[in-house]
C-alpha positions as CSV (number, residue, x, y, z in Angstrom):
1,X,131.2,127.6,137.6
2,X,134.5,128.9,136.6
3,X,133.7,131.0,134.3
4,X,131.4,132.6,136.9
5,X,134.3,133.2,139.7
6,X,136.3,134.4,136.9
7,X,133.8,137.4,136.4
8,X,133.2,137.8,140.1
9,X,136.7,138.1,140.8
10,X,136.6,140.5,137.8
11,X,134.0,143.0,139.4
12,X,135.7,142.6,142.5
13,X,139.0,143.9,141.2
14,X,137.4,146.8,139.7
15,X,135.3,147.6,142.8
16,X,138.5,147.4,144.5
17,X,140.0,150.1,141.9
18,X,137.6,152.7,142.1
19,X,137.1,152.7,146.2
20,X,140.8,152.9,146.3
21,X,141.7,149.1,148.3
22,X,144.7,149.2,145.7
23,X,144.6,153.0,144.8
24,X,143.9,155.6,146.7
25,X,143.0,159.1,145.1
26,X,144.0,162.3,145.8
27,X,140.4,163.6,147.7
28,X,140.8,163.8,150.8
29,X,137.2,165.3,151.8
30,X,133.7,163.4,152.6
31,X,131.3,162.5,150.7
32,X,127.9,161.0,152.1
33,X,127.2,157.3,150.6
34,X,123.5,155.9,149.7
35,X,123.9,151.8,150.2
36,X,121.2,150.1,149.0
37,X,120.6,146.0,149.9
38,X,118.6,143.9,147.0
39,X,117.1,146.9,145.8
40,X,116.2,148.4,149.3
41,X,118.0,151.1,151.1
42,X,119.5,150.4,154.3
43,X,118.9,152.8,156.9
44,X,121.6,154.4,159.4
45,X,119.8,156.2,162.0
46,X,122.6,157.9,163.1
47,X,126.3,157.7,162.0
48,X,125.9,157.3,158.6
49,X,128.0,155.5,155.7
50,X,130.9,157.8,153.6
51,X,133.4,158.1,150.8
52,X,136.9,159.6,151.9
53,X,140.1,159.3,149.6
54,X,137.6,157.0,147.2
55,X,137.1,154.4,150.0
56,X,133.5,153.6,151.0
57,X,133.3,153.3,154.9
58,X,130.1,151.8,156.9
59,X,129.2,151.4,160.3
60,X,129.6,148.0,160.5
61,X,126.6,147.1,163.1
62,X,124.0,148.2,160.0
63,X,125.3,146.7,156.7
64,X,125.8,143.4,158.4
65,X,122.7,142.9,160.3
66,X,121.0,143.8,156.7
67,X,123.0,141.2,155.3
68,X,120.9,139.0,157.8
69,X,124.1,138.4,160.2
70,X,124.2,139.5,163.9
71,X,126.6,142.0,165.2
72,X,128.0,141.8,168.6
73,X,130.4,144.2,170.5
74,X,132.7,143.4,173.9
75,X,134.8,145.3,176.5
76,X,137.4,144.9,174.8
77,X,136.1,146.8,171.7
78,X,136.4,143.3,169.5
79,X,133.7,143.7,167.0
80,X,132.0,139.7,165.9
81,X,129.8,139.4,163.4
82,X,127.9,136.3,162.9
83,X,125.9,134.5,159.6
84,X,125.2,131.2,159.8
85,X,128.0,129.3,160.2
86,X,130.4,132.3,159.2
87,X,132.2,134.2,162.2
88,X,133.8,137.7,162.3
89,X,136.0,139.3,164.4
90,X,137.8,142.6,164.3
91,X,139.5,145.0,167.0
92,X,139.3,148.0,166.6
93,X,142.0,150.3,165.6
94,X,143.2,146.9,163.9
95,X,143.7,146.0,160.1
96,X,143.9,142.4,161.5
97,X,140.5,140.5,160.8
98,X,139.6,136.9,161.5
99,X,137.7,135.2,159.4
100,X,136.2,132.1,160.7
101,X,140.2,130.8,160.6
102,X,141.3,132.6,158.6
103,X,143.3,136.3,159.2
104,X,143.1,138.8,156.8
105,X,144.3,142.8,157.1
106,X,142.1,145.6,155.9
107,X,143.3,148.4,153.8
108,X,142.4,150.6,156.7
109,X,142.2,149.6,160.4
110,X,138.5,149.4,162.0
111,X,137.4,153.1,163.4
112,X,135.6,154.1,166.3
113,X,133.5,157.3,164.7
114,X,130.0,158.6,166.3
115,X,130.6,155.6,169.1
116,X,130.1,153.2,165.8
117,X,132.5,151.4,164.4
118,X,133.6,151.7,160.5
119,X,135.4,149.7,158.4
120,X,135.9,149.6,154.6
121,X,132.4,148.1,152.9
122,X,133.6,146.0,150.2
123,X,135.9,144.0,153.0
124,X,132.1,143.2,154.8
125,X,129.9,142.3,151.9
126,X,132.8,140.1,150.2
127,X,133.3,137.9,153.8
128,X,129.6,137.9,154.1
129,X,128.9,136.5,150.3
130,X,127.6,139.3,148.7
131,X,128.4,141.0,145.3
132,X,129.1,144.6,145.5
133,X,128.3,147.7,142.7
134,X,129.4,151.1,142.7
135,X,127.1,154.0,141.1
136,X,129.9,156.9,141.1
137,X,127.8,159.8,139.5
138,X,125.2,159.4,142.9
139,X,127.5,158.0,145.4
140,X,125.3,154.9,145.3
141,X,126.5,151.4,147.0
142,X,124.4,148.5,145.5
143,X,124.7,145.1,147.6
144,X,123.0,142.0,146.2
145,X,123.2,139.0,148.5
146,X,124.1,135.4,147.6
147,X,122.0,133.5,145.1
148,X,120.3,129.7,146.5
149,X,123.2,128.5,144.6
150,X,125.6,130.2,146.5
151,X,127.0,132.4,144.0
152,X,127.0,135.9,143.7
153,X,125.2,137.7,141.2
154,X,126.2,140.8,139.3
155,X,124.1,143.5,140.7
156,X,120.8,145.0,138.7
157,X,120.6,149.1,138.7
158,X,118.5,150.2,141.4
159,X,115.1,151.5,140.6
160,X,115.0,155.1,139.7
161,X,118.8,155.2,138.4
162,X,120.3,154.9,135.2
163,X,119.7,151.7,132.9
164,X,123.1,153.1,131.9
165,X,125.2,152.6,135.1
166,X,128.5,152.3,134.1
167,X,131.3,153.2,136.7
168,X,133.3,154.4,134.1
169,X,133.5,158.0,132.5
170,X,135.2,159.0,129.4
171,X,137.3,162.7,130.1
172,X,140.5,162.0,132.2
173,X,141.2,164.7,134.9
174,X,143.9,164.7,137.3
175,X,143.6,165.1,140.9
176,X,144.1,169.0,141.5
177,X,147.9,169.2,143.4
178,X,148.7,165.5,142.4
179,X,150.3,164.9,139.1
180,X,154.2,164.6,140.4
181,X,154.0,160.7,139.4
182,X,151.9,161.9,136.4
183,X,155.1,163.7,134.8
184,X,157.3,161.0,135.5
185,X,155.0,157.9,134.4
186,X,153.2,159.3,131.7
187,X,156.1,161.7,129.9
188,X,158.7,160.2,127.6
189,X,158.7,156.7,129.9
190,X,155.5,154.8,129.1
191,X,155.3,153.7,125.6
192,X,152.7,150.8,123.4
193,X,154.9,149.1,120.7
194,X,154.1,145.5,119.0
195,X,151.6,144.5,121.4
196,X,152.9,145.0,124.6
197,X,152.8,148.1,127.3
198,X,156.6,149.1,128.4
199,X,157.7,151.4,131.4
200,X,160.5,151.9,134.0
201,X,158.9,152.3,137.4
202,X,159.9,155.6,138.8
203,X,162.0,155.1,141.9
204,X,159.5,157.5,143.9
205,X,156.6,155.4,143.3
206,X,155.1,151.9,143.6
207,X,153.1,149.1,141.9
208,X,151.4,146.1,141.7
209,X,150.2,144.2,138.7
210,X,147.3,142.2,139.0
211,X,145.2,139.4,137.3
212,X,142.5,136.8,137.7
213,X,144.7,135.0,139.5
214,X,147.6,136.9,141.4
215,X,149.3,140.0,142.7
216,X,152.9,140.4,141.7
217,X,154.8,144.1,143.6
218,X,156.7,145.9,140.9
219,X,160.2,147.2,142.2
220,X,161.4,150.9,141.6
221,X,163.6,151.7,139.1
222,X,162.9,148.7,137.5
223,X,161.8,148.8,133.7
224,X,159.0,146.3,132.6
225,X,157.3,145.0,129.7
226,X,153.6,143.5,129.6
227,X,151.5,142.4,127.2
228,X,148.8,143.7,125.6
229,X,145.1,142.0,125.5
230,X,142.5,139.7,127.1
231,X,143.0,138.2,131.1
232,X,146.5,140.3,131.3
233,X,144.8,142.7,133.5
234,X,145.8,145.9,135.0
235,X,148.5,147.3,137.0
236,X,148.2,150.0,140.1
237,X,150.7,152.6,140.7
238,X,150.7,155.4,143.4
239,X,153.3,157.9,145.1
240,X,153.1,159.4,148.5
241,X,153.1,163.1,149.3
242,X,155.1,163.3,152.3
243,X,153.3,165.8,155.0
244,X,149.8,164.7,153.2
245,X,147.3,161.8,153.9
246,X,146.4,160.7,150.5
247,X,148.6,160.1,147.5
248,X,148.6,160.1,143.6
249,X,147.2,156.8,142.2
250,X,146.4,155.4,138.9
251,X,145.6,152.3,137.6
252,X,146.3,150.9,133.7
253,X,144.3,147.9,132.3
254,X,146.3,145.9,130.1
255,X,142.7,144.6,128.7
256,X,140.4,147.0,127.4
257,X,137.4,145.0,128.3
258,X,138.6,144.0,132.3
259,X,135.5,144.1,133.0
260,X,131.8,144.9,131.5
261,X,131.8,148.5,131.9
262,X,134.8,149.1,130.9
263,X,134.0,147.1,127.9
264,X,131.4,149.5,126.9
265,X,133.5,152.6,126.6
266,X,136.9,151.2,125.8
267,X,136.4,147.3,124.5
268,X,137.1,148.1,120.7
269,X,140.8,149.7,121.7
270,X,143.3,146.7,121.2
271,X,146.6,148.7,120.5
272,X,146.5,150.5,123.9
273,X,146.4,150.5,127.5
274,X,143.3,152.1,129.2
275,X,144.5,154.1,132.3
276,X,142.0,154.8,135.1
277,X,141.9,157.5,137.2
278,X,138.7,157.6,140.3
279,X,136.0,157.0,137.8
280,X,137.6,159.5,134.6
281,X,139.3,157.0,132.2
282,X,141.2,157.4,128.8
283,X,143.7,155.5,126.9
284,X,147.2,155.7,127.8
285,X,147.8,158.3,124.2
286,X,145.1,160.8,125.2
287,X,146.5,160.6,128.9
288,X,150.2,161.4,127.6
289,X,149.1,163.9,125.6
290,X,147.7,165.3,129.1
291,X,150.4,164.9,130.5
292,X,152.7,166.9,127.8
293,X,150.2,169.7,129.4
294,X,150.7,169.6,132.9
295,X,153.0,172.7,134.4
């Protein structure tokens, strides 16, 4: 059972990467999202699920009622969604959410768009028990709902896609008009010696490096020193763009096999860090190298 949660919280993590809860990328247009529920797509018949700044958002009403709870809506614009014993609440234009006792914040507040309410999808299916997949080449959301154990399982590739659905992609590219924390991170700063990644934080930016089992904030200006292999995880850096919405975001994995997918591409590197940007990913070398390149 361990083991288990230990991979869950795994795919988590990396779901979290790529829809930007800890990173958000430098896209700031919309892109129209396919969410599919064990195997079956979920149908929006009018405002319809979307990717903006890497983050998937869903009309909440739709998602959770295929997810077999019941979604109800007040005066007061508090959304509650129901399962079983399991209660809901958000407000909307809130990132404060209530969790049968428990309050948690959203990356992003609920949204009234289309007279529907959004929020973030991975923040639904996670409070509802299910496990969540990302297809990045089709824009595909796989949901696979709780086992009769209770635990989630690690989501099958929908019919008709790739056997090959890794979330990954080798050939780093940079976010056109965001590579100002690039020059500073990547350029005669970051470097892989005996084992261990070291780095001063630039004092523009910040980070957080995470694990299996925490979330520690990095301070600015502050030079750091991690090691190198298996359960150390991966660390999230970003810089705003004052004026602008979204901001420059990467994130580093400290081990080269975080999780399954990256495994494939990057599992037999164990003398550098892997650094992920969107769904384009390279190791920390090739990236500098990049970065040597960058005007």
């Amino acid at each position: 059972m361990k083991q288990t949660r230990s991979k869950i919280i795994s795919s988590v993590l990396i779901v979290m990467m790529l829809m930007g809860v800890m990173v958000s990328s430098a896209v700031a247009a919309q892109v129209t999202v396919s969410v599919h529920v064990d195997g079956k797509p979920v149908k929006f018949p009018d405002a319809k699920p979307y990717s903006e700044d890497n983050r998937v958002m869903i009309p909440i009403r739709f998602v959770s009622e295929a997810l077999g709870a019941k979604v109800s809506y007040n005066k007061e614009r508090v959304v509650t969604i129901e399962q079983g014993t399991k209660k809901i609440t958000m407000k909307v234009n809130s990132d404060t959410v209530t969790v049968d006792s428990v309050i948690k914040k959203l990356d992003v507040p609920a949204r009234l768009q289309q007279n529907r309410t959004y929020v973030p999808l991975r923040f639904v299916s996670e409070a509802l028990g299910a496990g969540v997949g990302w297809n990045q080449q089709k824009h595909l959301v796989t949901i696979t709902t709780a086992t009769a154990e209770g635990e989630k399982p690690t989501p099958t590739p929908i019919p008709g896609t790739s056997e090959d659905n890794n979330m990954f992609t080798k050939g780093f590219k940079w976010q056109e008009g965001y590579t100002k924390l690039a020059k500073i991170l990547f350029v005669n700063n970051m470097k892989v010696s005996n084992g261990k990644l070291t780095f001063t934080l630039p004092k523009e930016a910040k980070a957080t490096k995470f694990t299996l089992k925490d979330a520690v904030n990095l301070t600015p200006g502050s030079t750091y020193s991690y090691e190198l292999g298996k359960g150390k995880g991966f660390i999230s850096f970003t810089q705003l763009y004052p004026g602008r919405e979204s901001q420059e975001g990467y994130s580093i994995a400290l081990d080269s096999s975080f999780n399954e997918d990256l495994g494939k591409l990057f599992g037999h590197i164990t003398n550098d860090a892997i650094v992920v940007n969107m769904s384009t990913a390279a190791t920390l070398s090739e990236v500098q190298d990049l970065a040597l390149k960058l005007n």
